[in-house]
N, CA, C and O atoms as a Tinker XYZ file with bonds, in Angstrom:
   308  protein
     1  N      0.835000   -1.174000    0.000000    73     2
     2  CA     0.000000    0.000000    0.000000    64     1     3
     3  C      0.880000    1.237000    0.000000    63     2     4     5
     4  O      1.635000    1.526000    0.928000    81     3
     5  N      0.710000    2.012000   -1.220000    73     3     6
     6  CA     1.181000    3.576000   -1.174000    64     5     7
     7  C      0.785000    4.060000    0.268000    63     6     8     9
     8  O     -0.253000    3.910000    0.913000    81     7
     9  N      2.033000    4.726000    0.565000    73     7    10
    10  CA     2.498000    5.958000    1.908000    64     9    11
    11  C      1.496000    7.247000    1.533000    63    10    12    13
    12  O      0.686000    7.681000    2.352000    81    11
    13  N      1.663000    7.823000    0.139000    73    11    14
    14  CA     1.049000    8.696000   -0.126000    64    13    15
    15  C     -0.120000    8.445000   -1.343000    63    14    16    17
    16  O      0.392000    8.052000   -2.392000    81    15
    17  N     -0.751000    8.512000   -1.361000    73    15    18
    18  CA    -1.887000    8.159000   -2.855000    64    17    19
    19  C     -1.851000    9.434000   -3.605000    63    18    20    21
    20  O     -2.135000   10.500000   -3.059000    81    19
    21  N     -1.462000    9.331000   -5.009000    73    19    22
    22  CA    -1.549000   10.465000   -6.228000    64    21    23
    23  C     -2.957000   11.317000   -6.303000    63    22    24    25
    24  O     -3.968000   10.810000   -6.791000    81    23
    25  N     -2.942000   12.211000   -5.953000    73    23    26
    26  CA    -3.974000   12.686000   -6.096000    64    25    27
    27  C     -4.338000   12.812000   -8.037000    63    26    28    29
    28  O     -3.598000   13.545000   -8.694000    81    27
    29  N     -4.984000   12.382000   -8.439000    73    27    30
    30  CA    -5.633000   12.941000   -9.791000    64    29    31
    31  C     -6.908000   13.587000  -10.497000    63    30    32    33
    32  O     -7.399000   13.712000  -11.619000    81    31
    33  N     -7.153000   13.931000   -9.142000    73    31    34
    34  CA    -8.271000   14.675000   -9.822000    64    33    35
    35  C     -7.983000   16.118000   -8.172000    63    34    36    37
    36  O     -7.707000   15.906000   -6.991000    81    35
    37  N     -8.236000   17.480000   -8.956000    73    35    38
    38  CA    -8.193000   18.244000   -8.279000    64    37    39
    39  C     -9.689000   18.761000   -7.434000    63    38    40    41
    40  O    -10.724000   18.110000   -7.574000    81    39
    41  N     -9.639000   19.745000   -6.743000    73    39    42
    42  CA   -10.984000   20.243000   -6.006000    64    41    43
    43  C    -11.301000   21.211000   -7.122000    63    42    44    45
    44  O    -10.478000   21.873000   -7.755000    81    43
    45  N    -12.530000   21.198000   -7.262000    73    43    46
    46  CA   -13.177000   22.549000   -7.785000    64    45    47
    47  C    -12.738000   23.869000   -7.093000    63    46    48    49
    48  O    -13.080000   23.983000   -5.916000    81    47
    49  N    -12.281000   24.525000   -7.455000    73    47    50
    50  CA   -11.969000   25.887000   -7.501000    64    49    51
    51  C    -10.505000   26.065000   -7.033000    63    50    52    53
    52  O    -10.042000   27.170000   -6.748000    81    51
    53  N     -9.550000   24.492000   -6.950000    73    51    54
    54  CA    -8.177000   24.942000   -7.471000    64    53    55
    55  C     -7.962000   25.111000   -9.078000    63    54    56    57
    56  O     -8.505000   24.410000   -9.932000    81    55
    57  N     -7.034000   26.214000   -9.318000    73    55    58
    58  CA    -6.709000   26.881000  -10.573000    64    57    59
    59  C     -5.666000   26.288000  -10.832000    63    58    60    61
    60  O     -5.502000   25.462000   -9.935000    81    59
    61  N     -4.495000   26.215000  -11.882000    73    59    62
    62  CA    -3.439000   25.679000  -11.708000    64    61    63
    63  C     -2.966000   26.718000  -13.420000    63    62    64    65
    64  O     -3.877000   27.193000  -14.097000    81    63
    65  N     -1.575000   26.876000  -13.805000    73    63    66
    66  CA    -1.078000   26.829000  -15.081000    64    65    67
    67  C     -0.194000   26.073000  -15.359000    63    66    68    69
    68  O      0.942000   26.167000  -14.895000    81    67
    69  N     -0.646000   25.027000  -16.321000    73    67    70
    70  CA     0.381000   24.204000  -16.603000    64    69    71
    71  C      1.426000   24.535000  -17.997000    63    70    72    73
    72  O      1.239000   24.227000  -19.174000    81    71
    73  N      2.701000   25.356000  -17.298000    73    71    74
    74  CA     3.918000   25.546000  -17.936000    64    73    75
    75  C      4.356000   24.223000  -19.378000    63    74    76    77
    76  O      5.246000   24.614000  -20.133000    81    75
    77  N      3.933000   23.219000  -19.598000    73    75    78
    78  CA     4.043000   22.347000  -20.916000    64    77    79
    79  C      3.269000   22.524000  -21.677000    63    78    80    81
    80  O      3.302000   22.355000  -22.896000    81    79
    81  N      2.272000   22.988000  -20.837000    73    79    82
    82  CA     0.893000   22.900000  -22.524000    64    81    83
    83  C      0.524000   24.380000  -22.227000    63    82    84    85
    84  O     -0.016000   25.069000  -23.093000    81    83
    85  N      0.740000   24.726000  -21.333000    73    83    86
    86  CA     1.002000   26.603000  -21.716000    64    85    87
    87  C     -0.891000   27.185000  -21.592000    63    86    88    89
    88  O     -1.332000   28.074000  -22.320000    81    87
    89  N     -1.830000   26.377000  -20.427000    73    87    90
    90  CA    -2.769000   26.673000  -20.342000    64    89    91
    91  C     -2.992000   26.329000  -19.004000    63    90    92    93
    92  O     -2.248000   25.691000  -18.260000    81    91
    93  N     -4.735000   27.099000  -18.636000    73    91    94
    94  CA    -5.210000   26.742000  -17.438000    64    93    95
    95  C     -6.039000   25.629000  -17.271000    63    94    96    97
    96  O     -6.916000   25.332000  -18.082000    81    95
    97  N     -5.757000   24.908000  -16.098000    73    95    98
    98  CA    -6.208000   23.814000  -15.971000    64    97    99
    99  C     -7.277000   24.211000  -14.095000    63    98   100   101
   100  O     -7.123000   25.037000  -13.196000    81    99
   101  N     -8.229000   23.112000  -14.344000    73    99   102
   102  CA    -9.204000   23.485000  -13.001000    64   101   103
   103  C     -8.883000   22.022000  -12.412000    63   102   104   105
   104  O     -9.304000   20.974000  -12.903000    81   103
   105  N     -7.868000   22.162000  -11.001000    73   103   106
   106  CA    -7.331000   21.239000  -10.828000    64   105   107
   107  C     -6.681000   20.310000  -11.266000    63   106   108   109
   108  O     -6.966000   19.833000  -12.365000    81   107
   109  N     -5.308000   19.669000  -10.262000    73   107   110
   110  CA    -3.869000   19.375000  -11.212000    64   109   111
   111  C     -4.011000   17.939000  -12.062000    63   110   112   113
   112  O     -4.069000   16.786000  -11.635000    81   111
   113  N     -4.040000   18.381000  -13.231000    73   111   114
   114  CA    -4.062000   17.767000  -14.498000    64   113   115
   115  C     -2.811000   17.305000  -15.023000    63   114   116   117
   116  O     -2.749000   16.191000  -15.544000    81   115
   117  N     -1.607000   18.201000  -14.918000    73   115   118
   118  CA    -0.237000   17.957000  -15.203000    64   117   119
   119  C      0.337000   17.465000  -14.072000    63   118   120   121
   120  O     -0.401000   17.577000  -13.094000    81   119
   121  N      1.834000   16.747000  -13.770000    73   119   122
   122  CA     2.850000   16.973000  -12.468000    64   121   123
   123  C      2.660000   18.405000  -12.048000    63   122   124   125
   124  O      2.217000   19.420000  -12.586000    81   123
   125  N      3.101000   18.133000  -11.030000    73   123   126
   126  CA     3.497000   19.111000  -10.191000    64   125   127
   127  C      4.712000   20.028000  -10.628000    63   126   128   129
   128  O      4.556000   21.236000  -10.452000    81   127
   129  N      5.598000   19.704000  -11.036000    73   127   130
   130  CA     6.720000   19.828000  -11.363000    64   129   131
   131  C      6.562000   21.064000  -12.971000    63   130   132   133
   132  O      7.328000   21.936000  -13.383000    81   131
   133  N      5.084000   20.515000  -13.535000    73   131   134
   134  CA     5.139000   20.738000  -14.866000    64   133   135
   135  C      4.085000   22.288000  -14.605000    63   134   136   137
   136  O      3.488000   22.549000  -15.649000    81   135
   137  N      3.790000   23.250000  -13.516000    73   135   138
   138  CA     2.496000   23.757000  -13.347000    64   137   139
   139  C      2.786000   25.256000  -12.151000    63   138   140   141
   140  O      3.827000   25.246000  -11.494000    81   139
   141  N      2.189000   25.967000  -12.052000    73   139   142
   142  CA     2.403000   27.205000  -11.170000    64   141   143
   143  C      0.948000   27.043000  -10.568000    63   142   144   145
   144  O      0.013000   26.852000  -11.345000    81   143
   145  N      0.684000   27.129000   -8.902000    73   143   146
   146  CA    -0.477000   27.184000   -8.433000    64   145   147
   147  C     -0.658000   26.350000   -7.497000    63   146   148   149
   148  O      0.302000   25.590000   -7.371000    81   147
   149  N     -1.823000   26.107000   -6.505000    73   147   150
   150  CA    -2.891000   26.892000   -6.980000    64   149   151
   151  C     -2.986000   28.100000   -6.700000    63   150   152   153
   152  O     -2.438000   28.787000   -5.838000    81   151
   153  N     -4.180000   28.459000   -7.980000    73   151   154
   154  CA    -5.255000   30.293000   -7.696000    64   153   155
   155  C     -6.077000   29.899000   -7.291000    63   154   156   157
   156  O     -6.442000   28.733000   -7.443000    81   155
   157  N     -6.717000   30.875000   -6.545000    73   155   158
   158  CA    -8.317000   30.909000   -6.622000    64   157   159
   159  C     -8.860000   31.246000   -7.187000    63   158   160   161
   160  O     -9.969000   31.422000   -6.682000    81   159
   161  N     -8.761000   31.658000   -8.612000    73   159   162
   162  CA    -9.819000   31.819000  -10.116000    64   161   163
   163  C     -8.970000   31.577000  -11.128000    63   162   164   165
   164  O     -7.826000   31.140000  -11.003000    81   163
   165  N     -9.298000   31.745000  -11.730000    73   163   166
   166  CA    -9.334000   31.283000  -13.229000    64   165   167
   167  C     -8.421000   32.212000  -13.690000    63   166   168   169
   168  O     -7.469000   31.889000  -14.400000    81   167
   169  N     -8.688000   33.560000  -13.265000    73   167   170
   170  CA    -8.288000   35.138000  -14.233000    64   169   171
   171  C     -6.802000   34.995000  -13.120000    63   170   172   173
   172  O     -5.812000   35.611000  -13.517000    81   171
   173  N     -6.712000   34.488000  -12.257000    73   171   174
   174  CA    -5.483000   34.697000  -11.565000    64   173   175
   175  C     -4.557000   34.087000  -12.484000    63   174   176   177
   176  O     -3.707000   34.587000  -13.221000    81   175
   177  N     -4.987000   32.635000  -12.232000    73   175   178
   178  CA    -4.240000   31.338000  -13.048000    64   177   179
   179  C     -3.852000   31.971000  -14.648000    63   178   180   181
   180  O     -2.689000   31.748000  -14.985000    81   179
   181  N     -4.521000   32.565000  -15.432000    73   179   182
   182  CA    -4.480000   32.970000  -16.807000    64   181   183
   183  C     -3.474000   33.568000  -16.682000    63   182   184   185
   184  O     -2.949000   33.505000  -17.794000    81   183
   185  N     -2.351000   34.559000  -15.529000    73   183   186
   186  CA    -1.759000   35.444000  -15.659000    64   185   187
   187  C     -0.813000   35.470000  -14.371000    63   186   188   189
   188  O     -0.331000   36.280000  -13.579000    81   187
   189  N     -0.843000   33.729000  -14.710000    73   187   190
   190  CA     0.593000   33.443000  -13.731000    64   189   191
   191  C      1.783000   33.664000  -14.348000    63   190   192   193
   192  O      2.669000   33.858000  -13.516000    81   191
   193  N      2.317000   33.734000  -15.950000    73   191   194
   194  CA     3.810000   33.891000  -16.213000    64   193   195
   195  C      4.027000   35.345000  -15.655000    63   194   196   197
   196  O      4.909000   35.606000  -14.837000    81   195
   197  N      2.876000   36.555000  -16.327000    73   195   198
   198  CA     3.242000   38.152000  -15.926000    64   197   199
   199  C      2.931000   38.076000  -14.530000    63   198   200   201
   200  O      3.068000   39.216000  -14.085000    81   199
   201  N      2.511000   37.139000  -13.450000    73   199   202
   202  CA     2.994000   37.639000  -11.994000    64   201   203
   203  C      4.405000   36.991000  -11.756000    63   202   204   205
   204  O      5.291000   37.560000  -11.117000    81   203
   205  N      4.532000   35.763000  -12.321000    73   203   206
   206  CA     6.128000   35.401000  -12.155000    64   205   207
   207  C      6.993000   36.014000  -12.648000    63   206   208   209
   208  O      8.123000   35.852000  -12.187000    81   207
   209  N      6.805000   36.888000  -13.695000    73   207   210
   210  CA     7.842000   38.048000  -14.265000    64   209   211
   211  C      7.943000   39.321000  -13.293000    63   210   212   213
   212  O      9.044000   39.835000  -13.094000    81   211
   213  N      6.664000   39.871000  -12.631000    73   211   214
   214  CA     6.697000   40.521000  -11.825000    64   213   215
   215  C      7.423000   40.250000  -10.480000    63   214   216   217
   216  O      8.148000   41.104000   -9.970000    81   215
   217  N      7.228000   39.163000   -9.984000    73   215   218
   218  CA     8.089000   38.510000   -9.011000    64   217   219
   219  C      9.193000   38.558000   -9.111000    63   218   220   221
   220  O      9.734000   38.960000   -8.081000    81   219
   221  N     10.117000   38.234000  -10.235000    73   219   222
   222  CA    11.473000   38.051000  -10.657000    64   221   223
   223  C     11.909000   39.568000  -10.590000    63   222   224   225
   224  O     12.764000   39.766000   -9.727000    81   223
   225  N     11.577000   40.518000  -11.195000    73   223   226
   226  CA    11.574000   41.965000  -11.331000    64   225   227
   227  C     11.890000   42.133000   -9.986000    63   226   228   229
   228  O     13.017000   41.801000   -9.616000    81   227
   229  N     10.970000   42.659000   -9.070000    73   227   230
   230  CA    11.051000   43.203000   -7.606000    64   229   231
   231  C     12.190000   42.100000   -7.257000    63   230   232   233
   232  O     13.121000   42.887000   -7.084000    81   231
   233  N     12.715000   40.912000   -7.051000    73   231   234
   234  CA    13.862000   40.035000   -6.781000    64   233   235
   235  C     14.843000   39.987000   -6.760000    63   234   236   237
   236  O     15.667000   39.562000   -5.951000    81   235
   237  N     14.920000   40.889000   -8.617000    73   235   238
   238  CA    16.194000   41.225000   -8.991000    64   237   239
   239  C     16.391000   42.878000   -8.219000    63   238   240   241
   240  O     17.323000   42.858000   -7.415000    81   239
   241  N     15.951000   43.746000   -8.287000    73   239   242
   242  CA    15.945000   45.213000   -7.701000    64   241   243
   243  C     15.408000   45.196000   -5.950000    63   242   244   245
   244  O     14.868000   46.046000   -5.242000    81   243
   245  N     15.867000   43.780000   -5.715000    73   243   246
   246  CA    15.633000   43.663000   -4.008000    64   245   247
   247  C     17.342000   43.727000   -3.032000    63   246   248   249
   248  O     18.024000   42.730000   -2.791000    81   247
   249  N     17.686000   45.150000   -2.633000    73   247   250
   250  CA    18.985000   45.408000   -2.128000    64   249   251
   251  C     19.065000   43.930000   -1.129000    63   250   252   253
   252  O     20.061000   43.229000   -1.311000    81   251
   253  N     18.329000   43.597000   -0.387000    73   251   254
   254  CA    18.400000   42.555000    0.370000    64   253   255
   255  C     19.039000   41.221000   -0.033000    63   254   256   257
   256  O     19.623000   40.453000    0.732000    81   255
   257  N     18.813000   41.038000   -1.547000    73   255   258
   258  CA    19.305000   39.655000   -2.171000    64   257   259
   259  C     20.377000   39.904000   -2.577000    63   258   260   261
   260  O     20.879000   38.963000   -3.193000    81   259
   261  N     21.257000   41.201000   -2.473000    73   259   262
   262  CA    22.289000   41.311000   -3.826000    64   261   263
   263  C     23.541000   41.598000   -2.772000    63   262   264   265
   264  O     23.441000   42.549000   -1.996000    81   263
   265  N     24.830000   40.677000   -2.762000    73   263   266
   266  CA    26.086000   40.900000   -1.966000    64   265   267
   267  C     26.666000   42.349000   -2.541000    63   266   268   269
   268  O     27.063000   43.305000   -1.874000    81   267
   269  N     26.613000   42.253000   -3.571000    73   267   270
   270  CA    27.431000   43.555000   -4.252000    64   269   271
   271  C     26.993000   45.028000   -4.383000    63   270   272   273
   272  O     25.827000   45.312000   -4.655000    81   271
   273  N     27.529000   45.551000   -4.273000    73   271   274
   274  CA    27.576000   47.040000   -3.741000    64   273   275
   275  C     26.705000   47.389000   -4.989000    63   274   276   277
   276  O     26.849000   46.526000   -5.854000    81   275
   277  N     25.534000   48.746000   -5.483000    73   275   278
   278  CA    24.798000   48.949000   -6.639000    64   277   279
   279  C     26.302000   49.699000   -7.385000    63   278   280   281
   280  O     27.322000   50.144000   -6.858000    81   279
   281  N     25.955000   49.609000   -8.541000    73   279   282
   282  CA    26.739000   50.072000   -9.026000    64   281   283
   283  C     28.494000   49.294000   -9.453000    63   282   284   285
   284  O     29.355000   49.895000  -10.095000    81   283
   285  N     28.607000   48.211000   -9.025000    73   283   286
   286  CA    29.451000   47.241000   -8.935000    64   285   287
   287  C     29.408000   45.913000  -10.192000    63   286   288   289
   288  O     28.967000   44.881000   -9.686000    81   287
   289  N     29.773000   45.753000  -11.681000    73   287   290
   290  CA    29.423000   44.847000  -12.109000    64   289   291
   291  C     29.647000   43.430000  -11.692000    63   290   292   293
   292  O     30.771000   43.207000  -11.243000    81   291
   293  N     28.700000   42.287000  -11.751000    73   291   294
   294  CA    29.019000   40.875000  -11.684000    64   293   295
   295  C     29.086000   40.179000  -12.259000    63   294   296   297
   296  O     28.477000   40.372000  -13.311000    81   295
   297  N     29.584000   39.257000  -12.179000    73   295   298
   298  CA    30.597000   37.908000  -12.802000    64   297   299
   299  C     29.091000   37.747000  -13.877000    63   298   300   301
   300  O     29.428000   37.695000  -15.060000    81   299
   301  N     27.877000   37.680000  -13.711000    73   299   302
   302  CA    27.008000   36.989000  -14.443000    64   301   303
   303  C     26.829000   37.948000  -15.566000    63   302   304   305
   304  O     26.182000   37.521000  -16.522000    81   303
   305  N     27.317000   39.261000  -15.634000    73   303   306
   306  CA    26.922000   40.041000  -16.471000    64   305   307
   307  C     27.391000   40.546000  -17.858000    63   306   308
   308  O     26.724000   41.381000  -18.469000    81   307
């Protein structure tokens, strides 16, 4: 007997975007691995890459994450 059982079918009103097929799904349809979520709607889920771009943005311009002085170039650049 499985430790954990696969869930395959999601709850109604988890949202999910699944990053392979590049759409929204109403509960997880893809891996885990393959998907951003959950939302709680639909219109969230539709416009998970531009909040993950937004995320990355504020991340990169977050003084808190960055060792190097502003103004200082780095090795990645």
């Amino acid at each position: 007997m499985a430790l954990f059982k696969k869930r395959t079918v999601g709850k109604p009103g988890e949202w999910y975007y699944c990053l392979e097929h590049k759409k929204v799904e109403e509960g997880p349809e893809c891996p885990a691995k393959d998907r951003f979520g959950p939302y709680p709607n639909r219109a969230e889920a539709e416009h998970a890459m531009q909040t993950a771009r937004e995320r990355d943005l504020q991340w990169e311009n977050d003084p808190k994450w960055h060792d190097t002085p502003a103004g200082t170039p780095r090795d990645d650049d």
